[in-house]
MARVO-587013 format. One line per 8 residues: number of its first residue (from 1); their letters; for each residue x, y, z of C-alpha. Coordinates in Angstrom, 3 decimals, always signed. Each point is the difference from the previous one (the first is absolute). Example, Ala and Ser with C-alpha at 12.3 -4.5 7.8 and 13.67 -1.06 7.14 Angstrom:
<rs>
1	AS	+12.300,-4.500,+7.800; +1.370,+3.440,-0.660
</rs>
This chain:
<rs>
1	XXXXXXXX	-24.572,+24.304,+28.989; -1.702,-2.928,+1.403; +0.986,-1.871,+3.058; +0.989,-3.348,+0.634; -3.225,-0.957,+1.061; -2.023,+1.424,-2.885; +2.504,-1.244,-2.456; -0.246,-3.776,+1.518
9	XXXXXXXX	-3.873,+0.516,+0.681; +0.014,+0.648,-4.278; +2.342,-3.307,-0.080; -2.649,-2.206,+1.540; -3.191,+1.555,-1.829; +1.797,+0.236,-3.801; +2.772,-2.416,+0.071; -0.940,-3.556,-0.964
17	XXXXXXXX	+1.907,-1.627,+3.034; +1.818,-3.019,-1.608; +3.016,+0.742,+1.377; +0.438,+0.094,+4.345; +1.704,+3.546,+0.291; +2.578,+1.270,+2.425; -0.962,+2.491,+2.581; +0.311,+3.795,-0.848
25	XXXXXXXX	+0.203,+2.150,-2.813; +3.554,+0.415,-2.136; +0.758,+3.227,-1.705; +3.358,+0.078,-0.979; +3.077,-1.881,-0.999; +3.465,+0.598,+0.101; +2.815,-2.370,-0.409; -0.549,-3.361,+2.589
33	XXXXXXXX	-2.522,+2.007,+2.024; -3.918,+0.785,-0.594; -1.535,+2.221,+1.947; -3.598,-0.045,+0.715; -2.752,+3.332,+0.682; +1.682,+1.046,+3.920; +3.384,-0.222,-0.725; +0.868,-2.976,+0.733
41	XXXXXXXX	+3.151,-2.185,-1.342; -0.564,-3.228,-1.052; +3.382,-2.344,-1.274; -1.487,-1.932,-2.825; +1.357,-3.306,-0.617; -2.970,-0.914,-2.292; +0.591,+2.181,-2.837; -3.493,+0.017,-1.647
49	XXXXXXXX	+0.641,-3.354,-0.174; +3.104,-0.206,-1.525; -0.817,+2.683,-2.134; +2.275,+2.825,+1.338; +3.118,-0.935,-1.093; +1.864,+3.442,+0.301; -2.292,+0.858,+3.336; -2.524,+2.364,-0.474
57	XXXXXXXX	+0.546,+3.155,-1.920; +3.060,-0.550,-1.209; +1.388,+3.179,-1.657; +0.224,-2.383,-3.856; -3.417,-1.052,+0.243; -1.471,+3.334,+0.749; +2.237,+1.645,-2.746; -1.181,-2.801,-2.444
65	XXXXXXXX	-3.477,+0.168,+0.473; +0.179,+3.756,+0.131; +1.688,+0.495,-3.083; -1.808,-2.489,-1.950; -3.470,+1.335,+1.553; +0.718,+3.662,-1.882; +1.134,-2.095,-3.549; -2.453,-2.403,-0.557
73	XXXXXXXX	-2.132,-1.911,+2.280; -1.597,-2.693,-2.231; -0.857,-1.052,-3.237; -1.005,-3.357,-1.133; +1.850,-3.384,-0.859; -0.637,+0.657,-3.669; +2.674,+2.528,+0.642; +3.711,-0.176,+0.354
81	XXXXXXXX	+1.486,+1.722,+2.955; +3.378,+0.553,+1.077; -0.088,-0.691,+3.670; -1.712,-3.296,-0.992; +2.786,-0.662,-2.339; +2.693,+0.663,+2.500; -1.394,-2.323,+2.648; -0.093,-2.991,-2.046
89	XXXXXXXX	+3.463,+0.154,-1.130; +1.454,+0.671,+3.918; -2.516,-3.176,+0.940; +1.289,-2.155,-2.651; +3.502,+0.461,+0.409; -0.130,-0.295,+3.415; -1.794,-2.981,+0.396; +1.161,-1.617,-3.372
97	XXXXXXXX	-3.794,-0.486,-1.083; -1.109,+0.947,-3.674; -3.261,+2.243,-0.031; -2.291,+1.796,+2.742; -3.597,+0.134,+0.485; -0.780,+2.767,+2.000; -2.803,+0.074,+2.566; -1.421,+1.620,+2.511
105	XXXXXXXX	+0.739,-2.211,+3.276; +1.447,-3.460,+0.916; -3.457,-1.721,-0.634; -0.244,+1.135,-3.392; +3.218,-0.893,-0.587; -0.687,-3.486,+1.245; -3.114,+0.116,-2.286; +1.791,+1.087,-3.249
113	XXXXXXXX	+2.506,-3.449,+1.025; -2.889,-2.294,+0.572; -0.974,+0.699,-3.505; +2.772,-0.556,-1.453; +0.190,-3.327,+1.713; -3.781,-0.754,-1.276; +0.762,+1.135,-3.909; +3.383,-2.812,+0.531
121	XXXXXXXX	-2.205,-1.939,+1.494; -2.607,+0.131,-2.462; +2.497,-0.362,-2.733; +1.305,-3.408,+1.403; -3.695,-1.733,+0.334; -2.311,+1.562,-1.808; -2.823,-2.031,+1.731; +0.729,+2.448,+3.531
129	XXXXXXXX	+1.622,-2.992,+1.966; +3.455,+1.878,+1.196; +0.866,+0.942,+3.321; +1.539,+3.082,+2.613; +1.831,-0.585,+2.621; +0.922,+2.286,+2.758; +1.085,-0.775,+4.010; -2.089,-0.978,+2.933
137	XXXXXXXX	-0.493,+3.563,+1.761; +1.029,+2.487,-2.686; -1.471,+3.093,-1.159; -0.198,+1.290,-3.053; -3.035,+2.734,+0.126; -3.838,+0.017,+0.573; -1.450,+0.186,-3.212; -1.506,-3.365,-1.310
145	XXXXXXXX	+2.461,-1.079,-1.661; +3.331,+0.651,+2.146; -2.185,-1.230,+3.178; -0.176,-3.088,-1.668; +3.559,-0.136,+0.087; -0.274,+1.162,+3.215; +0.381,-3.237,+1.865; -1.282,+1.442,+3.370
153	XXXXXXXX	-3.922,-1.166,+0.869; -0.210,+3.092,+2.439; -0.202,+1.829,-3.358; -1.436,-2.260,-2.489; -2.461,-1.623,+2.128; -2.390,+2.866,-0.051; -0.057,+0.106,-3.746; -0.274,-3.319,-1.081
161	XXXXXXXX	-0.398,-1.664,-2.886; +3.087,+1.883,-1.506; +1.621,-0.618,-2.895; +0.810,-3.869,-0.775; +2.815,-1.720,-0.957; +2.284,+1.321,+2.860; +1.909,-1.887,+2.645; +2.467,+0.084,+2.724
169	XXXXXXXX	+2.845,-1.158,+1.804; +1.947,+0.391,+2.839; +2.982,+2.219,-0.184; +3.813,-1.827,+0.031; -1.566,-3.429,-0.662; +2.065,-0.716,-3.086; -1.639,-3.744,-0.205; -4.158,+1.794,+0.077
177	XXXXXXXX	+1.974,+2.481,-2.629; +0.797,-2.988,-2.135; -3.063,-2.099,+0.366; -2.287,+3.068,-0.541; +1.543,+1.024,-3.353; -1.236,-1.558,-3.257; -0.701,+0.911,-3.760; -2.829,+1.246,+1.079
185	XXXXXXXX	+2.362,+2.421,+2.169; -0.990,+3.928,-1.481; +2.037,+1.399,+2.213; +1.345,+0.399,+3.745; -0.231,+2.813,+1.797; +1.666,+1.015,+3.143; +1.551,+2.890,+2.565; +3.558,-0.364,+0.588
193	XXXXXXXX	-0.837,+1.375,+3.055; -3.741,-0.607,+1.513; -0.472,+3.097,+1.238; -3.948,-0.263,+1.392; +0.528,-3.728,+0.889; +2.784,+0.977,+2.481; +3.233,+1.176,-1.617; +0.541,-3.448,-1.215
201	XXXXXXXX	+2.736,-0.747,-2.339; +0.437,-2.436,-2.945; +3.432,-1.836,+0.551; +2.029,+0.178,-3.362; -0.149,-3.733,-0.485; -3.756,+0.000,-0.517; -0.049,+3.109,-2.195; +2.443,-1.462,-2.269
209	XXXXXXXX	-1.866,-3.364,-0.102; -2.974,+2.319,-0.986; +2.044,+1.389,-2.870; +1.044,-3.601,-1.071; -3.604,-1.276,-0.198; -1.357,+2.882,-1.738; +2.408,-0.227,-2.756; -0.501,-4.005,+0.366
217	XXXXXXXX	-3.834,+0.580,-0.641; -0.027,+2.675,-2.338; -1.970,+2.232,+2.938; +1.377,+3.754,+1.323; +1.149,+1.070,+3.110; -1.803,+2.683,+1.357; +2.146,+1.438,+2.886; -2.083,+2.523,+2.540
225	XXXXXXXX	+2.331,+2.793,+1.162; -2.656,+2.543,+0.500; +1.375,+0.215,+3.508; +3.104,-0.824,+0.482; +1.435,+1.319,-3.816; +1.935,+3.097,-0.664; +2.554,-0.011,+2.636; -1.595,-0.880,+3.383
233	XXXXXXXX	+2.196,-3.046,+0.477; +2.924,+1.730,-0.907; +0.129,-1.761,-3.463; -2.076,+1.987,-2.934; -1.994,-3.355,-0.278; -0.175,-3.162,+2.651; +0.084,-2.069,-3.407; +3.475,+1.154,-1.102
241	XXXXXXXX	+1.223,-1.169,+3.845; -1.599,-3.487,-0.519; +1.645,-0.719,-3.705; -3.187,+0.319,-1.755; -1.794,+1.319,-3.246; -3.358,+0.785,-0.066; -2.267,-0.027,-3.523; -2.268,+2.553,+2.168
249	XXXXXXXX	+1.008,+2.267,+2.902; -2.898,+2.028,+1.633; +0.717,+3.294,+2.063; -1.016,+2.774,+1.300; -0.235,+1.469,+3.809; +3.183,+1.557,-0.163; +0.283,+0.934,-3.658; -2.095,+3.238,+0.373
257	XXXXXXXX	+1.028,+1.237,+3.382; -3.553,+0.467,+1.025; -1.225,+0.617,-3.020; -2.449,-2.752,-1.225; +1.764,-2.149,-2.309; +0.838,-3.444,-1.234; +1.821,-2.104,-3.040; +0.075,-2.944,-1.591
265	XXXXXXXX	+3.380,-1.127,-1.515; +0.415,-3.119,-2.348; +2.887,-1.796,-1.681; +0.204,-1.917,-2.920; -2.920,-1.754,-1.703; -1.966,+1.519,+3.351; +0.134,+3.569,-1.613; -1.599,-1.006,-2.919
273	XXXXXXXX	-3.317,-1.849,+1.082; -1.966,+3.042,+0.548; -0.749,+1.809,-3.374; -1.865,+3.189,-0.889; -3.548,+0.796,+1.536; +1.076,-3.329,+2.510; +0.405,+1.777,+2.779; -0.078,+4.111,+1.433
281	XXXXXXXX	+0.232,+1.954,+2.987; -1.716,+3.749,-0.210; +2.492,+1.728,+2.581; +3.111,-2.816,-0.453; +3.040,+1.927,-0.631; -1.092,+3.370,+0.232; +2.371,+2.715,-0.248; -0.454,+1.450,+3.949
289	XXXXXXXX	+0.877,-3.616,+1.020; +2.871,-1.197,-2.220; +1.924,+3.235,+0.443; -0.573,-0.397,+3.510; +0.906,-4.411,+0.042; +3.278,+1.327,-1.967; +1.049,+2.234,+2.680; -0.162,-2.321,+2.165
297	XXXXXXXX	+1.904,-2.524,-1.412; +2.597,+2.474,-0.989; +0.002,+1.410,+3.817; +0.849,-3.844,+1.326; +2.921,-0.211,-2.320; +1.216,+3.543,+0.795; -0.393,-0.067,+4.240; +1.619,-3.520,+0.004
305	XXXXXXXX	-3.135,-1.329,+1.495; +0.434,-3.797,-0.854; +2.403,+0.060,+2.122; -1.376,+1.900,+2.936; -3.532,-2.750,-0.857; +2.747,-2.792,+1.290; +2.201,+2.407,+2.578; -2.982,+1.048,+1.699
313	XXXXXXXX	-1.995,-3.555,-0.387; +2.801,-1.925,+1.681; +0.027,+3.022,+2.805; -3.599,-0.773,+0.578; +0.445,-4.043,-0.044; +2.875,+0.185,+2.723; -1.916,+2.083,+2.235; -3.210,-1.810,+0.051
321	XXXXXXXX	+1.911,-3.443,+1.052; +1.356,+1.963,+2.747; -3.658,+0.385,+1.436; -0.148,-3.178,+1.365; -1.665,-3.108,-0.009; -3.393,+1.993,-0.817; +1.320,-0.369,-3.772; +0.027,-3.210,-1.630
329	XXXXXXXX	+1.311,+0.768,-3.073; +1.253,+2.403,-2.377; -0.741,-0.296,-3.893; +0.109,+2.104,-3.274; +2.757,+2.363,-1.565; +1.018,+3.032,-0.187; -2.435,+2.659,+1.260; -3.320,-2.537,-0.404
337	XXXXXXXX	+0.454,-1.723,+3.430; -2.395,-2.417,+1.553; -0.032,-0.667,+4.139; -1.180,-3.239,+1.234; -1.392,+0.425,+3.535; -0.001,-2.699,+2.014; -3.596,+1.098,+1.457; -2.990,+0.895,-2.023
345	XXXXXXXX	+0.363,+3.669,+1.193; +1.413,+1.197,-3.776; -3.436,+2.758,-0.184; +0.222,+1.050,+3.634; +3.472,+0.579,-0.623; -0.771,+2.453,-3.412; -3.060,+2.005,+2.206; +2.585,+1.033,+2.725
353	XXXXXXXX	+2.697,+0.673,-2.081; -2.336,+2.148,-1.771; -0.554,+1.872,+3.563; +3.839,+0.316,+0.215; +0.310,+1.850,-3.862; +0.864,-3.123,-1.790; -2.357,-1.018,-2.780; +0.691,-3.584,-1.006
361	XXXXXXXX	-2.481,-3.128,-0.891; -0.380,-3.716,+0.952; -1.036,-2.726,-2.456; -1.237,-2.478,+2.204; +0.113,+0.055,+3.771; +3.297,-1.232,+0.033; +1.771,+1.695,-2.432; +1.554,+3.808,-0.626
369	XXXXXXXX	+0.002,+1.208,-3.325; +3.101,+2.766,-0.460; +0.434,+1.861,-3.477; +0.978,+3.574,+1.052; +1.088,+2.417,-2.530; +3.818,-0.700,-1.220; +1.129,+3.241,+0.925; -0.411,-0.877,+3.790
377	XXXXXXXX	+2.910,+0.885,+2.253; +2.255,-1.720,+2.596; -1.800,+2.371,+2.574; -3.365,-0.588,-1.562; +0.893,-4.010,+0.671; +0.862,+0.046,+3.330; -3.267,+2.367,+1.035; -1.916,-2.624,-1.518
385	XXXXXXXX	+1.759,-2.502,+1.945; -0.425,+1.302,+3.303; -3.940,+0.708,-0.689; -0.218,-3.725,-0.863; +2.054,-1.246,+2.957; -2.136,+2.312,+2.375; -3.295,-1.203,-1.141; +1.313,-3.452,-0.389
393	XXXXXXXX	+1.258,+0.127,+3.964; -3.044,+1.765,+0.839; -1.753,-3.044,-1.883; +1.899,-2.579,+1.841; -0.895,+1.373,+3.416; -3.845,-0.091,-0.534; +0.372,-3.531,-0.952; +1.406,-1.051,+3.179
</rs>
């Protein structure tokens, strides 16, 4: 077996680096815990990302995947399959939406929405002259045509010229909402929850004014809940909290339990834009993957875990205000929790942590980003609590 060294030595020399990695090696996962190559346990509060819904090797994900891996592990979307089949329906009648898409990740997801939105588009000025709209410091993906919904220029900038006919505003302004939309308006797009720009929610007012507009210019509204979807605020779906319908909802994180895969749902006249030979996705919807997304969603309903999303959530709220002035707000729901510091010390903060067996992540250098898996524990909780109020102390003291 290689070592840690010779395995990270590989890392640097193979690995195209566009990502900043951790420290150390991980080699196994069990529950709320990772574990990396000498043993040692590491609380994870990250989740893949949001990604780990049921923590890691949950005992339905590994029987899904193994099951399905000794049955049939893919065939092609010309083909019908019955895990496939069984997703869709559980995603449509939980989230009230008429017809998947199934892709690969949340960025392809993204991308299947953006073309619907460019086909409506299309349809309502032929001459190319329409118009999406997404939020000042979203994320929607990397590829070209999500960054360009990606209203962030620490992303786009690199890349430019992306695509055109995209613009922004700032999130809760209901009058830029209103003076931005047109009948030029395609479609709006936006996170309930902005989960890279901060864990940054949309009030209900202004995502029910979006709603209003887009019916009042004939454009659809493309809600993001690649992150914060399928139960991490304690709700299936932030949209059904805020008194909203979407024409397109775009997921996927969470869906496959660490498995790579992502969906586009539509509604209405949004699930009939794209046609045949429109649109495709090689691995979407494979069999490994859906059998594996529909254990999980059956696993959330059956360990009461939208509930635990807002037990444990409000646990982890309550005991951060209790650390002091040092945190200058609170935001989020459920189990996707954002800190505001009130020094830029947010990635100093994650590093030491990290030394203490917590794995979390900042944003910015003011802000925590908190999406651990929604199996975590009242015990789990409070150990993260006291690693962050000993680094924060520790913090605190080297200031003065």
């Amino acid at each position: 077996m290689l070592s840690n060294e010779n395995i990270q030595a590989l890392d640097e020399k193979y690995v195209l680096h566009t990502y900043k990695r951790m420290p150390g090696v991980f080699v196994r996962g069990k529950g709320c815990y990772l574990y990396d190559e000498n043993g040692k346990e590491y609380l994870d509060f990250l989740a893949g990302i949001a990604v780990c819904q049921l923590g890691h090797c949950h005992p339905a994900v590994v029987k899904a995947i193994t099951e399905q891996a000794q049955t049939l592990l893919h065939t092609s979307n010309y083909l019908v399959t019955e895990p496939q089949a069984r997703l869709a329906k559980k995603l449509c009648e939980i989230s009230g939406m008429d017809k998947v898409f199934f892709t690969t990740d949340g960025t392809t997801a993204n991308e299947t929405a953006l073309k619907i939105a460019k086909k409506h588009g299309l349809a309502k000025r032929p001459d190319g002259d329409y118009e999406i709209i997404s939020l000042n410091n979203s994320f929607h993906g990397r590829s070209l045509g999500s960054l360009s919904a990606t209203a962030q220029p620490r992303y786009q900038d690199p890349f430019k010229p992306l695509l055109p006919n995209f613009k922004s505003v700032p999130i809760n302004d209901v009058a830029a909402l209103r003076n931005a939309f047109s009948d030029k308006t395609a479609a709006f797009t936006f996170e309930p929850i902005q989960g890279e720009g901060g864990v940054m929610p949309v009030t209900a007012e202004y995502a029910r004014e979006a709603r209003d507009l887009a019916y009042k210019h004939n454009a659809l509204l493309i809600v993001d809940e690649v992150q914060c979807g399928l139960g991490r605020t304690g709700h299936w779906f932030v949209f059904q909290h805020l008194g909203v319908e979407p024409d397109i909802l775009c997921l996927a994180k969470a869906l496959g339990g660490g498995l790579p895969v992502g969906a586009c749902l539509t509604r209405g006249d949004a699930a009939h834009i794209l046609k045949p030979g429109d649109h495709g996705s090689t691995y979407g919807g494979n069999p490994i993957s859906t059998c594996t997304g529909l254990a999980v969603l059956e696993t959330i309903e059956k360990e009461n875990l939208l509930e635990n999303a807002i037990e444990m959530g409000n646990l982890l709220q309550s005991g951060f205000k209790k650390l002091g002035p040092i945190v200058e707000e609170t935001r989020g729901s459920g189990l996707m929790i954002g800190i505001r510091l009130s020094k830029p010390i947010a990635r100093d903060v994650v590093a030491q942590a990290l030394d203490l067996g917590l794995i979390t992540n900042a944003t910015d250098e003011w802000t925590l980003r908190l999406v651990p898996p929604l199996t975590v524990n009242a015990a789990e909780v409070q150990k993260a609590l006291s690693i962050f109020e000993n680094v924060l102390t520790a913090q605190l003291a080297t200031a003065r």
